[in-house]
N, C-alpha and C positions, 0 to 999 in steps of 0.2 A: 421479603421474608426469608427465613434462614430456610436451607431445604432440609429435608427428615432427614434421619441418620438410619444404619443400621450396619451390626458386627452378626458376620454371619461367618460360621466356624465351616473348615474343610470347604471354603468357597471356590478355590480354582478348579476344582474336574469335578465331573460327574452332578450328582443331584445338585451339589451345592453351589456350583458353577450355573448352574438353570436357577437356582433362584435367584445368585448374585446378579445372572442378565436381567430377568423379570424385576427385581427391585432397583436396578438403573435405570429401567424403561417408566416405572411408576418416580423417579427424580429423584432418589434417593441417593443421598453419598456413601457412601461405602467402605467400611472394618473388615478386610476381608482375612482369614485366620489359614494357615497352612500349615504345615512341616517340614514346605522346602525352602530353599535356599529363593531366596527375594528374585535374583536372577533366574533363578528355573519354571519360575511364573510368570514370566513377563507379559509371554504371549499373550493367558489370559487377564490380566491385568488392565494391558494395554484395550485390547477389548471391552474391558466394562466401562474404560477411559474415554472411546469413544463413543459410549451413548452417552454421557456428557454426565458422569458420576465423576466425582474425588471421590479418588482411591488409596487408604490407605493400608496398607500390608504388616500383618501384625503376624509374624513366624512365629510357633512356636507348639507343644504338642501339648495339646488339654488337657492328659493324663497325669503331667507333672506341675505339681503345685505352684513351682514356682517358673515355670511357662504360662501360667493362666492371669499371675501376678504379672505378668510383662505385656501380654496379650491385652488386658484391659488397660494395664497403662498407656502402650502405644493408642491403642484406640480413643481412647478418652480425648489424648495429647494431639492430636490430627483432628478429632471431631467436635473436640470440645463437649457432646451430650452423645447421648445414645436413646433414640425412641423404638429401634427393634432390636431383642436377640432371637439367631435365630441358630438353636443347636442342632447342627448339620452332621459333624464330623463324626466318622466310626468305623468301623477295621472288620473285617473277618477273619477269622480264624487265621493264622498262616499255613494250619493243618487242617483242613477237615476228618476230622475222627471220627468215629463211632461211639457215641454215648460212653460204652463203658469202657473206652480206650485213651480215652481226651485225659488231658495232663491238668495238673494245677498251674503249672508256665501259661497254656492258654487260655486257660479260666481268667486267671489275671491279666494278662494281657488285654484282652478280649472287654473283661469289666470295667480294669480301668479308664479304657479310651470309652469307652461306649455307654460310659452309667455312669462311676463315679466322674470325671472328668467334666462332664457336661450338668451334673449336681453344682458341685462345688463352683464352676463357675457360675453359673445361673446365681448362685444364693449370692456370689459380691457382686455382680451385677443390676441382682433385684434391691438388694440395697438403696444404690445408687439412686435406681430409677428412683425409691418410693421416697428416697428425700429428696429429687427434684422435683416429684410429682407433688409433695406437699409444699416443698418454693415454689411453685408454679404448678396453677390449676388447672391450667390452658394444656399442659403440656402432655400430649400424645405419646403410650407407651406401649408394648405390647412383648410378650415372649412368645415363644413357637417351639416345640421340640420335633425333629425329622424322626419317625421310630420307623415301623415296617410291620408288615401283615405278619412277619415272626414273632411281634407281640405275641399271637394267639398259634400261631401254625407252625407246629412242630416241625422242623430236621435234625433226624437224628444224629448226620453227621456234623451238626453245628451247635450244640447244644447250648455251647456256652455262648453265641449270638442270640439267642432267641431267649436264655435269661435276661440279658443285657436290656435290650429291645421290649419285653417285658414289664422290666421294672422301671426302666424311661417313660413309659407309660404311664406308672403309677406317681412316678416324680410329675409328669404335666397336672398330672389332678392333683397331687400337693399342693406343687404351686397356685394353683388358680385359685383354691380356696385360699391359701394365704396373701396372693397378691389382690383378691378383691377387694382386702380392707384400703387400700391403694387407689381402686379404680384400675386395675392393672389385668388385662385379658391374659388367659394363659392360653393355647391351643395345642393339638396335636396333628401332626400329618401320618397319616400311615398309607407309605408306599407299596403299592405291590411290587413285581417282576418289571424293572427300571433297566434301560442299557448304561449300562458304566461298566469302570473296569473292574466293578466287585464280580459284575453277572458275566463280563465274558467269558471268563473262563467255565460257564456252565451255560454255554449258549444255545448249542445243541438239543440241550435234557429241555431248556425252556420252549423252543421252539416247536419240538414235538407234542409239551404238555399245550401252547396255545392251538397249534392243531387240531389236538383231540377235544376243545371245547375247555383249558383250565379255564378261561375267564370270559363272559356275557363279550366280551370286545376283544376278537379275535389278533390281539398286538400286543408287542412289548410297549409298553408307557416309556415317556422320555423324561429327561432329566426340566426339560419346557414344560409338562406336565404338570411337577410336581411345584415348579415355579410360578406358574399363573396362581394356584390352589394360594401358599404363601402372598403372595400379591392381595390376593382377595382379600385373604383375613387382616392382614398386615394396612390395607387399605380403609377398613372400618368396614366393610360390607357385613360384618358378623360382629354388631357392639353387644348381643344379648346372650351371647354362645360361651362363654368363656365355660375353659375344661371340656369342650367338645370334640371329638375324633372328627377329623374328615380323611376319607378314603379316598385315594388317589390310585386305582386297584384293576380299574377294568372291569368292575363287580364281580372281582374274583370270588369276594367271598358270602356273596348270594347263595342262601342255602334252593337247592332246588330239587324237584324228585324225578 
């Protein structure tokens, strides 16, 4: 039997890197989406190569339209199907500002890669799926979008992340309602306080706040974390949940008195 597929965007470092391992280790072949230069990945490339995934590397930045047209092309062209996407990839600010000092450069920036970008591919993607899925009835699909507890949890020096993140939110419950006429799971992962290179540079401020009790699970979450969570859904363990949040969080956000 042919093994699963999946194109998982921003897969070399960080979150998206812990899922691309987690979905090698469940035998999955591998579309994995970057910004860099093919040779600048290698390292981890080579790595998801030896848990014994095809890998194929589809460069190119989600933001611009006609990077998303090349990105699905390469993938398609290497895997021939696609049974996961998993929209990973997104930026922060390159400024952190203050609410009312943030630029419209950021905004956009900031939107494009992190809402619109991960929209628009999604919709030629689900396409795809939903006419393979009616050639073949057999055939295993699923989407996933990476959002974050900034959905709901304000920073004021980030603001234009946490619209972004927000509305990524509202784009997975579109989708799910739309791709159920399909048979098609939609899900959503929302991370809390994850090490990569977005949070190191605020490592300090995080460290303090797990100290002082931010979250029921006195630790930063790893980028393995949020990889198993995907695995699960991605693996069929939730056929009934479609449009459902899973918190990947530490029970950060447990209201308590």
């Amino acid at each position: 039997m042919s093994k699963k597929t999946a194109l998982i965007t921003g897969g070399t470092r960080g979150i998206g890197f812990g899922i691309a391992k987690a979905m090698a280790k469940e035998n999955y072949d591998l579309a994995i989406n970057g910004v860099r230069p093919e040779e600048n990945a290698q390292e981890a490339l080579e790595e998801l190569r030896s848990l014994g995934a095809k890998v194929v590397y589809c460069q190119g930045n989600i933001a611009i339209s006609e990077d998303r047209a090349q990105i699905i092309e390469t993938a398609y062209q290497g895997l021939s199907k696609l049974n996961v996407l998993v929209n990973n990839a997104g930026i922060a600010p390159r400024q952190r500002l203050d609410l009312l000092d943030t630029t419209p450069e950021n905004y956009r920036e900031v939107l494009s890669t992190n809402l619109e970008g991960p929209f628009f591919l999604t919709q030629a993607i689900a396409k795809r799926m939903a006419a393979d899925k009616q050639n073949d009835a057999d055939l295993t699909a699923s989407i996933v979008f990476v959002t974050s507890v900034s959905a709901t949890v304000t920073s004021i020096n980030r603001g234009e992340y946490c619209v972004s993140k927000a509305g990524l939110a509202m784009t997975t419950q579109l989708f799910a309602v739309r791709m159920a006429d399909f048979g098609i799971p939609v899900y959503e992962i929302r991370p809390g306080v994850i090490t990569t290179d977005m949070t190191s540079k605020v490592q300090e401020k995080y460290d303090g706040m797990f100290a002082n009790g931010m979250a029921l699970q006195p630790r930063w979450g790893t980028p393995d974390d949020v990889g198993k969570a995907v695995a699960s859904l991605t693996r069929g363990d939730f056929p009934y949940s479609t449009g459902q949040v899973i918190m990947v969080d530490g029970g950060m956000l447990i209201d308590r008195l």
